[in-house]
Each structure stands twice: as structure tokens, then as C-alpha cells.
ROTOR-753058 format. One line per field, with one value per residue (C-alpha): residue number from 1; x negated, y, z; residue in three letters. Coordinates in Angstrom, 3 decimals. Layout:
<guros>
resi: c(NUM;...)
c1: c(X;...)
c2: c(Y;...)
c3: c(Z;...)
resn: c(ALA;...)
</guros>
This chain:
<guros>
resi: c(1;2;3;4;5;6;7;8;9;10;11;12;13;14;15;16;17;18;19;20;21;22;23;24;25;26;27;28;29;30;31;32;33;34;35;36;37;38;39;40;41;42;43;44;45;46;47;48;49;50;51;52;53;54;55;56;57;58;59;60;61;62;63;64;65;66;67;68;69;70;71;72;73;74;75;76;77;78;79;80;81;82;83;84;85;86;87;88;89;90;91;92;93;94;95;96;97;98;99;100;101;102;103;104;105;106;107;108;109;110;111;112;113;114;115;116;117;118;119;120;121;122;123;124;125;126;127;128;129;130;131;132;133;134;135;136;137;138;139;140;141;142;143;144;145;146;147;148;149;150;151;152;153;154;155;156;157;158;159;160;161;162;163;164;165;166;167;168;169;170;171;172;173;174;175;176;177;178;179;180;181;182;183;184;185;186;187;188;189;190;191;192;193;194;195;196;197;198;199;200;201;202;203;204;205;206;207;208;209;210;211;212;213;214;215;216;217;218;219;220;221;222;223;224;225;226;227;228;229;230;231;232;233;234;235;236;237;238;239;240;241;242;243;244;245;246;247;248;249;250;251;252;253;254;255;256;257;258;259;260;261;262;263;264;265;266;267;268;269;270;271;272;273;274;275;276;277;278;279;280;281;282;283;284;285;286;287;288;289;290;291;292;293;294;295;296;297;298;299;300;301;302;303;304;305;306;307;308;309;310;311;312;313;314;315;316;317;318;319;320;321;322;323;324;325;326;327;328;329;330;331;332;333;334;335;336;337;338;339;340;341;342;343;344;345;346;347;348;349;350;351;352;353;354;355;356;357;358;359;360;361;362;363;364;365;366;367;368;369;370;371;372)
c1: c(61.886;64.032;66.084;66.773;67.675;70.359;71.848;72.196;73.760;76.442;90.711;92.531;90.489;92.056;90.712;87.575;86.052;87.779;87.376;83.510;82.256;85.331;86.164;88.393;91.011;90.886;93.774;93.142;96.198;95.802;97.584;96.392;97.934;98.782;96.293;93.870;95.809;93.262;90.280;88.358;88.011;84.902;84.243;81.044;80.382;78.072;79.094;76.558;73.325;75.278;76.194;79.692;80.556;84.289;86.187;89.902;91.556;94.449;98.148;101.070;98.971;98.001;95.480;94.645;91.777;91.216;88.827;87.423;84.791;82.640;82.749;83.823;82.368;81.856;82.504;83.269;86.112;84.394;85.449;81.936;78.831;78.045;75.784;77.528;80.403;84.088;84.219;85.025;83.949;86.365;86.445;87.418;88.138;91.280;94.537;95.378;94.129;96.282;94.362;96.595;96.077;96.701;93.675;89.968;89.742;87.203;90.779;92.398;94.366;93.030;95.427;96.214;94.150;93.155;89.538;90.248;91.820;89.564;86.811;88.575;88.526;84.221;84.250;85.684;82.317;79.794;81.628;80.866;77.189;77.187;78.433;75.681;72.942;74.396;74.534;71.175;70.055;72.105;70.226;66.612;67.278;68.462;65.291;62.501;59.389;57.160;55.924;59.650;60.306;58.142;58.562;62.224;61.683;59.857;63.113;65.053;62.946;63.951;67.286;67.252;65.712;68.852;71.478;69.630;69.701;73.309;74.775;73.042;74.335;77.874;77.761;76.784;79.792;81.634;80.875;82.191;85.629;86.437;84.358;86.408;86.106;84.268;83.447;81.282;79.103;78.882;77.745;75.862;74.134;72.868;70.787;68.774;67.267;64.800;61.616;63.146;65.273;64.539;65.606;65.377;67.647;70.446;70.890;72.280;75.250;75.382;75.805;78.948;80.762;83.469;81.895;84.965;82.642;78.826;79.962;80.477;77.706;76.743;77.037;74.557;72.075;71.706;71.167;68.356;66.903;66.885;65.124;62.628;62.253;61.755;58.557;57.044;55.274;57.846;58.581;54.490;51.366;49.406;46.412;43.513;41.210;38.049;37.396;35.908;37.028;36.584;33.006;32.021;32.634;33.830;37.681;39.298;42.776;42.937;41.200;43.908;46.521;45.542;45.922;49.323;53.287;53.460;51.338;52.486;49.598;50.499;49.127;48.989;46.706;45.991;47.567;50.613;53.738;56.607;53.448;53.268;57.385;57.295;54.736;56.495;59.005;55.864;54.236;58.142;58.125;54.396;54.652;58.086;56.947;52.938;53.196;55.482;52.948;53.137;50.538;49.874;46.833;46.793;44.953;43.966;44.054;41.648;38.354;37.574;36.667;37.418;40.554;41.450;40.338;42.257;45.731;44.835;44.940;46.973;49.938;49.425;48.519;46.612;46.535;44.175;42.630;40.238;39.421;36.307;37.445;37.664;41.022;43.492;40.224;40.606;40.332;42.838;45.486;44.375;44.551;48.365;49.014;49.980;51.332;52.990;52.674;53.877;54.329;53.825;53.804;54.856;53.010;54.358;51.555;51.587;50.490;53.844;55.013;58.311;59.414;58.383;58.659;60.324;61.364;62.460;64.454;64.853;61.458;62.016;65.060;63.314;60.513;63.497;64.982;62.146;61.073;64.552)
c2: c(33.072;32.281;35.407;34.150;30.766;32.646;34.686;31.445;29.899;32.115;21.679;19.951;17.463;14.296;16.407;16.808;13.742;14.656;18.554;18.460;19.496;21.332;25.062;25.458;28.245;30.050;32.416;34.837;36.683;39.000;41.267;43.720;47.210;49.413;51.631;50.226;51.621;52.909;51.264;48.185;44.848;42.938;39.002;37.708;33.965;31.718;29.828;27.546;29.125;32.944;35.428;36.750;40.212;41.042;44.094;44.914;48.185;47.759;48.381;48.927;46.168;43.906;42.869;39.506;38.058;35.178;33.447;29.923;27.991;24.998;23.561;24.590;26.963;29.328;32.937;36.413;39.216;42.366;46.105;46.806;44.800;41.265;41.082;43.893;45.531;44.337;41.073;37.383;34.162;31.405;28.150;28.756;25.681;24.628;26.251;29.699;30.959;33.054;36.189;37.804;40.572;43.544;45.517;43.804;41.370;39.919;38.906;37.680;34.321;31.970;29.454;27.555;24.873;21.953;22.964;26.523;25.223;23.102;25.570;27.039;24.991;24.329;28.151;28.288;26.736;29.227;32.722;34.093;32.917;34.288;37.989;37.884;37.941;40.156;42.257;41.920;42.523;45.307;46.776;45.806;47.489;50.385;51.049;53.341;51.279;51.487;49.134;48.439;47.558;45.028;43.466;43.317;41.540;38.820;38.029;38.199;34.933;33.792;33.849;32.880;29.621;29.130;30.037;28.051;24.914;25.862;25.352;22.407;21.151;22.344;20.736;17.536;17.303;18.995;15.424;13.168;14.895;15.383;12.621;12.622;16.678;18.394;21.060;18.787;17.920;21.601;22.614;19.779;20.356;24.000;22.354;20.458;22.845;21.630;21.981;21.977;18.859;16.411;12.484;11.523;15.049;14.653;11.298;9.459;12.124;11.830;8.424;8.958;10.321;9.038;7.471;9.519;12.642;11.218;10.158;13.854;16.061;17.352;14.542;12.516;15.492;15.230;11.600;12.135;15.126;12.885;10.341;11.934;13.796;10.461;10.206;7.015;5.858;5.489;1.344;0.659;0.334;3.144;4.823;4.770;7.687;9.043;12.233;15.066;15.384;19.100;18.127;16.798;12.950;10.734;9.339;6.395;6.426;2.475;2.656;5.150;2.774;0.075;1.562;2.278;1.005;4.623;7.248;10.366;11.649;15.158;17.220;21.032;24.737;27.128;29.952;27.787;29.421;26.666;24.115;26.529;26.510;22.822;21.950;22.344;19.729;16.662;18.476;17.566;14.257;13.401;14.422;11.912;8.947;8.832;6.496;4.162;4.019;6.569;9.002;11.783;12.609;16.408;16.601;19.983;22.078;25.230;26.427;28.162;25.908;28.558;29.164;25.713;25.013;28.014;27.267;23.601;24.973;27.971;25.739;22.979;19.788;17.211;14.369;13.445;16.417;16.170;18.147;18.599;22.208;21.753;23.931;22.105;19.473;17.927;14.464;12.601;15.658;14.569;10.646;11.419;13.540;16.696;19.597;21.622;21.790;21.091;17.303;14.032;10.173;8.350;4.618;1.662;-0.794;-3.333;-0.486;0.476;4.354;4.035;7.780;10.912;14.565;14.006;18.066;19.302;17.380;14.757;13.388;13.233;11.267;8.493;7.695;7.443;5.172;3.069;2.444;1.547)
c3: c(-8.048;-5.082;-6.111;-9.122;-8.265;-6.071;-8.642;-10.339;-7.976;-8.036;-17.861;-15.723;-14.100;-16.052;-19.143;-18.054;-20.306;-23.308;-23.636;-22.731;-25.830;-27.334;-26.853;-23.746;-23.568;-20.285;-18.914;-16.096;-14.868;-11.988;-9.748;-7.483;-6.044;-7.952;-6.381;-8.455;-12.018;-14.416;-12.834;-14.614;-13.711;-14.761;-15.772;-15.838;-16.601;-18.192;-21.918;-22.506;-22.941;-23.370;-20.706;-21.486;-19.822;-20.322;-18.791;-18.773;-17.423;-14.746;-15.745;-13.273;-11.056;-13.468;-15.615;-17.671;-19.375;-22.274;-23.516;-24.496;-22.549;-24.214;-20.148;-17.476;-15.068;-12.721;-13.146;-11.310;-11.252;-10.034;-9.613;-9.845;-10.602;-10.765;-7.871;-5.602;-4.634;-4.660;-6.175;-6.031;-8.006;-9.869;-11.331;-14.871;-17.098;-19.732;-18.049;-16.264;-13.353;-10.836;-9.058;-6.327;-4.050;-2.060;-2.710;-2.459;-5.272;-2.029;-0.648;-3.717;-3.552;-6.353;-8.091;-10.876;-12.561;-10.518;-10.308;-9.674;-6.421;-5.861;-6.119;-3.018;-0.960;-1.727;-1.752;1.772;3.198;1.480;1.083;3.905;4.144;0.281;1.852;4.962;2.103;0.123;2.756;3.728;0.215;-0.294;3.160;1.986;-1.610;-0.096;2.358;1.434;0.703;3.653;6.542;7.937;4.389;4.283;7.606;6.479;3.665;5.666;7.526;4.578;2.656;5.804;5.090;1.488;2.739;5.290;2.356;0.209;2.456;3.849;0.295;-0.536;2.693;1.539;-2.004;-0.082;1.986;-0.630;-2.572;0.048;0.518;-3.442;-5.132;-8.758;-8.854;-11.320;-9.195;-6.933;-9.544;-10.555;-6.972;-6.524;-9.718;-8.586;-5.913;-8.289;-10.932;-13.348;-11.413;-8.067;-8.594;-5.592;-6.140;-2.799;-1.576;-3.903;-5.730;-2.732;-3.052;-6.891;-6.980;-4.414;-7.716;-9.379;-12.621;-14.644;-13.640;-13.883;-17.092;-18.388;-20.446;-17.028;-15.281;-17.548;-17.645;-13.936;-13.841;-16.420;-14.300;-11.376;-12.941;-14.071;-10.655;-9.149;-10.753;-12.155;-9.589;-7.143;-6.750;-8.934;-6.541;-5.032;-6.701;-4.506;-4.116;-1.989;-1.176;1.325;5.388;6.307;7.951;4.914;5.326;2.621;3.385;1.512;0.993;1.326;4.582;6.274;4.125;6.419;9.774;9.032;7.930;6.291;5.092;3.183;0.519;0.534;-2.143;-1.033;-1.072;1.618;-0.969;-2.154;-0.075;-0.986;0.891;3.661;4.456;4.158;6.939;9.557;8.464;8.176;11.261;12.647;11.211;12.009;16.217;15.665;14.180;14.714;17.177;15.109;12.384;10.478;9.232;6.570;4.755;2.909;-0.260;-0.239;-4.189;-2.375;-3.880;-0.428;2.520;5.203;4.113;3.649;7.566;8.935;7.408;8.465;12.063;11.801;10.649;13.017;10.787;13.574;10.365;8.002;5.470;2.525;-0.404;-3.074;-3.387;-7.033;-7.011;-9.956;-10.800;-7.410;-8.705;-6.584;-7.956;-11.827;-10.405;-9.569;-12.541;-10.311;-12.265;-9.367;-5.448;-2.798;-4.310;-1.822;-2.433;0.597;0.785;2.879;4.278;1.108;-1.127;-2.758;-3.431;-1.419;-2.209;-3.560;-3.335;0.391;0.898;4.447;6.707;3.614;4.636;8.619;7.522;5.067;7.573;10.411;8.049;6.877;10.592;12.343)
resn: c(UNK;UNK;UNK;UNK;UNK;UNK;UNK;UNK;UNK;UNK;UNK;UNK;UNK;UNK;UNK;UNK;UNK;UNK;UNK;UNK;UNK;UNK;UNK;UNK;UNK;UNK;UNK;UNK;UNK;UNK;UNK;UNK;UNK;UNK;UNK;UNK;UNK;UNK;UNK;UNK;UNK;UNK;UNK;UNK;UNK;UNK;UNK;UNK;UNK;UNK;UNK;UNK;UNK;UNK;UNK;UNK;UNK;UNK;UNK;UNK;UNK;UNK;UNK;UNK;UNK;UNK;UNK;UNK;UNK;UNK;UNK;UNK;UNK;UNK;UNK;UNK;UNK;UNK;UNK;UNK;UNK;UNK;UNK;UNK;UNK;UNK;UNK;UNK;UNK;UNK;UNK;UNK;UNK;UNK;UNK;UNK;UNK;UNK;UNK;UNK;UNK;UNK;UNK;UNK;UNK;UNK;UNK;UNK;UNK;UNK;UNK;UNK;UNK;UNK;UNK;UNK;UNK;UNK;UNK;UNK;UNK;UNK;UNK;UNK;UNK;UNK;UNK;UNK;UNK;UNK;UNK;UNK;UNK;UNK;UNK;UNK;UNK;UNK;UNK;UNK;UNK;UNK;UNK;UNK;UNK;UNK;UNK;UNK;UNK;UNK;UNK;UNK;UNK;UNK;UNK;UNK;UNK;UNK;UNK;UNK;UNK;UNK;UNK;UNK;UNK;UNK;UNK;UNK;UNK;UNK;UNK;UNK;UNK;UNK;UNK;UNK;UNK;UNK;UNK;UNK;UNK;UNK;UNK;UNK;UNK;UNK;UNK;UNK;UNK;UNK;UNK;UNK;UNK;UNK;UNK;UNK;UNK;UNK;UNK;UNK;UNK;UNK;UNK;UNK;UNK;UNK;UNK;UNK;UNK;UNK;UNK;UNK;UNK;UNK;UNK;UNK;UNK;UNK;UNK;UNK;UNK;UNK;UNK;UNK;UNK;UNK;UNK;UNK;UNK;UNK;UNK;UNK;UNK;UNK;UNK;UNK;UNK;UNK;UNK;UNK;UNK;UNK;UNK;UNK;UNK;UNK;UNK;UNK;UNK;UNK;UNK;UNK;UNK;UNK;UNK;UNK;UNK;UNK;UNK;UNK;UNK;UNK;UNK;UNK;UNK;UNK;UNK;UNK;UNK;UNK;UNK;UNK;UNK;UNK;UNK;UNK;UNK;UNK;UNK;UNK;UNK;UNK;UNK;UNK;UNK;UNK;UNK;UNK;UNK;UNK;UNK;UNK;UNK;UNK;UNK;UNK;UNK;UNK;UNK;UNK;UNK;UNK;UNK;UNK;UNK;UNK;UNK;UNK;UNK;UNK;UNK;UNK;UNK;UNK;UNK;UNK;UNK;UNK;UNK;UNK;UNK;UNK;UNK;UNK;UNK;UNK;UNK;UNK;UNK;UNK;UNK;UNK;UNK;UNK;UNK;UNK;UNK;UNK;UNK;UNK;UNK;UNK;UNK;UNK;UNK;UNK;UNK;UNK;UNK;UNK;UNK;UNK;UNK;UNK;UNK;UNK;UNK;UNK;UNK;UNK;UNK;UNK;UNK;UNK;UNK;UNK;UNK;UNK;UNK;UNK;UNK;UNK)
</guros>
């Protein structure tokens, strides 16, 4: 999944209102060494719901490429493959794009259209982040399968999760510094995936967009996935619940509720591996601000009480636990309509869902902010 979120991931801008919607002509015209004479250069990009793949053969150093776009988008020249090999990605909206260079399209000098250069300059954050994974890919793919195989794989998901963060991270800042781009709200966009979309992670930087660009097709769409992401109980009261401690005890959520300013109702499972890489962020935020008033009780999906109790100590979680070990049926899960995990509903003492789906350091950061 994470994989493919990756691959994913990889007009003039006072047009970009009025041809959303309408066929864009695109112009690429490149020049390389002559060297490369006879050899084929590839474009891959994305037209609306089709993947175009369109290759040209190079002429005394040249090469060009048209075609029309219904919005613009990201694509990539390669000498080889899409994934691998030499290769470099470009903005391509209403206009012509300039490719130059000596030899590795890597190298090329990318010009032109407005967001073409402005692509560059986001591009100049994540390319070389982009090449350490491909790397390590390219390593991992190419190892027999065995035990080192494995282990390597381990501390490649490791990495994923640092690219993955270090672009969001880039698409944020990328926001701030070119507000009435296009190209923000195309990166930004790619951190916010239907299913993975997080209000609380990326709205604040959406709503730092010009309104010429929220106002475009993809502009709306993201408003509308955000919205929905926020859920519908954030700002309506809490939804009490009782259920079982791990020694069997009964726990009401309104009696935790009223020991504390804030309590997170975290919804999780021993098996679930997206819950597992998150709790170390509310074990972060839990050993910051317990002593402030804030508190978390996990709501447990297992069907198996010793696993449940082993990841509860194996990742560290001194808070509040219970579970019937109904699996999917828990009913405090059915109570909050959960669909997917990890999902949490953070509560402020009067009762009212403040925030949810807090992910990584996005949660440490709310609770700092609610309790200044």
C-alpha cells in the first residue's frame, strides 16, 4: 500500500481557472548530447483517470513531445522506465516546456511555463530524498530472497515512513512560500489521499491558499475530502461508552472524562501495523502532557486477550485500555461508527470532540496547543 502511495506520489498560472476543464496543449522540447542519437526518450503522466505512455527517438540532440492535458500535472522524461533508471519529473500544463542537458536527463535544466518553474523550485526540496529510496529499492529488489532480505526490508518501511513525512513536510512549506501556485495545491494534495486524508495535518496549510487556486476543480475536491475527513463529530458532544480493563473491570468513558481537560479515545488492534507506527507519537505526547491533564484511553479491536496485553506492554502504553474482544463488534467502535484503524477522537473536559484522527507529531502539537 505504502508502495503504491509512493509511486503516486511521483497553463500559465493566471489560466489556471479558466482552462480547468478544457484540453490543454502541452509542448516538450528537449536537448540532450548527441550521444544519446538513436536512443528513446519516454513520457509518462497521468490525464485524468488514463495513464499516457509516449516515447520519441533522439535526433541530432533533440527530441520533442505534444500533447493535450484536461489539468495540469505531473509527469516524467525517462531513458528507461518510469520507476528506474535515468529520468526526471515535470510540471506539464498549457505552454512549452524547455528540457536541457549534457547527458543525464537526471541533470536536465527545466524551463518554460510558470508552473514548470515553479515545480523546480518544490522539486529542489524532495529530489534527492526521492533518489535515496530509489536507491534503496533498487538494492532490496535486487537481493536474493532470504533472511538479509527480509531484515532489509524492515529498514526500508522505515524509510518510506521518513520520505513519506519529509514530503508532506515539503508541500507544507512549499504552501507558505508560493501560496497562488498551482503546484502547491498539487503537492499538497498527494499528502491527503482518499482514505489517508487527515483534517487536522493539512487543512491549516490549505486554507493558506490563494482562493484563485482553492477555487479550481482540484482545489474544491480537496476541501470536500477534508471535510469529510474531519468527521462529524468533531465540534457535537462525546458518545459515552463502558467497557472491559485488561483485568476484567468495567471502565466508563465519562468517569476518565472527568479527571481530565483532555482525553484521546483511541481506537486500535494488537495486529493493525499503521496503530503500531503511531504509538509512539501518543506514548510521546502522553509522557509530555500527563501531568497537564491530559490522558488517553485505547479501545482495543483484538479477539485475543494475550495478544492485546503484550503489544499493550511491548509498545509502551502506561494509559487507560479496555476491550470486549469482540474484534470489529466492539461496541464503543460501532458507537463511533469506525470503519478503519488507527482512528482517535480527542475530548476536552465539557464533553466536546475537539479533533479527530490526530496522526504523528500533528497530535503532540494540538494537545501543546490546547493546553498553552
Amino acid at each position: 500500500m505504502k508502495l503504491y502511495f509512493l509511486t503516486v506520489l511521483f497553463t500559465c498560472l493566471l489560466g489556471v481557472n479558466s482552462t480547468i476543464g478544457q484540453d490543454l496543449d502541452f509542448t516538450i522540447k528537449g536537448k540532450t548530447s548527441r550521444a544519446n542519437d538513436g536512443s528513446f526518450v519516454k513520457l509518462y503522466y497521468k490525464n485524468d483517470t488514463t495513464k499516457v505512455v509516449d516515447s520519441v527517438r533522439v535526433s541530432t540532440g533533440r527530441f520533442q513531445f505534444k500533447g493535450k492535458l484536461v489539468a495540469p500535472t505531473l509527469g516524467k522524461l525517462s531513458f528507461q522506465g518510469e520507476d528506474f533508471g535515468d529520468g526526471i519529473d515535470l510540471f506539464l500544463s498549457s505552454g512549452s516546456v524547455s528540457v536541457v542537458t549534457k547527458d543525464s536527463l537526471k541533470y536536465a535544466k527545466i524551463s518554460g511555463t510558470a508552473l514548470a518553474e515553479s515545480h523546480e523550485r518544490y522539486a529542489a526540496k524532495v529530489r534527492s530524498k526521492d533518489a535515496a529510496y530509489i536507491d534503496a529499492l533498487t538494492t532490496f529488489r535486487a537481493m536474493p530472497e532470504g533472511q538479509e532480505k527480509k531484515e532489509y526490508s524492515g529498514k526500508l518501511m522505515d524509510q518510506i515512513d521518513i520520505l513519506i513525512r519529509s514530503k508532506r513536510e515539503a508541500a507544507h512549506q512549499f504552501v507558505e512560500e508560493e501560496p497562488d501556485s498551482y503546484v502547491a495545491l498539487y503537492h499538497l494534495e498527494k499528502t491527503a489521499f482518499p482514505g489517508i486524508a487527515n483534517y487536522e495535518t493539512t487543512y491549516p496549510f490549505y486554507d493558506k491558499l490563494s482562493q484563485r487556486i482553492k477555487s479550481t476543480v482540484l482545489g474544491q475536491e480537496l476541501a470536500s475530502r477534508l471535510l469529510a475527513a474531519k468527521g462529524n463529530l468533531t465540534g457535537k458532544a462525546y458518545i459515552d461508552f463502558v467497557s472491559l480493563t485488561p483485568d476484567g473491570h468495567e471502565l466508563r468513558l465519562s468517569d476518565v472524562l472527568q479527571e481530565s481537560k483532555y482525553i484521546l479515545v483511541d481506537f486500535w488492534a494488537s495486529w493493525c501495523g499503521p496503530c503500531r507506527k503511531e504509538n509512539p507519537y501518543v506514548v510521546k505526547t502522553y509522557e509530555a502532557f500527563k501531568s497537564s491533564g491530559f490522558t488517553v484511553l485505547s479501545v482495543s479491536l483484538d479477539d485475543n486477550k494475550g495478544r492485546w496485553e503484550e503489544a499493550i506492554q511491548q509498545d509502551n502504553m502506561p494509559w487507560h485500555h479496555v476491550s470486549n474482544l469482540k474484534g470489529w463488534k466492539e461496541p464503543a467502535a460501532q458507537l463511533y461508527d469506525i470503519k478503519a484503524i488507527p482512528q482517535n477522537f480527542l475530548i476536552d473536559s465539557s464533553g466536546k470532540v475537539v479533533a479527530t484522527n490526530l496522526r504523528g507529531e500533528t497530535l503532540f502539537n494540538k494537545v501543546q496547543q490546547l493546553l498553552r
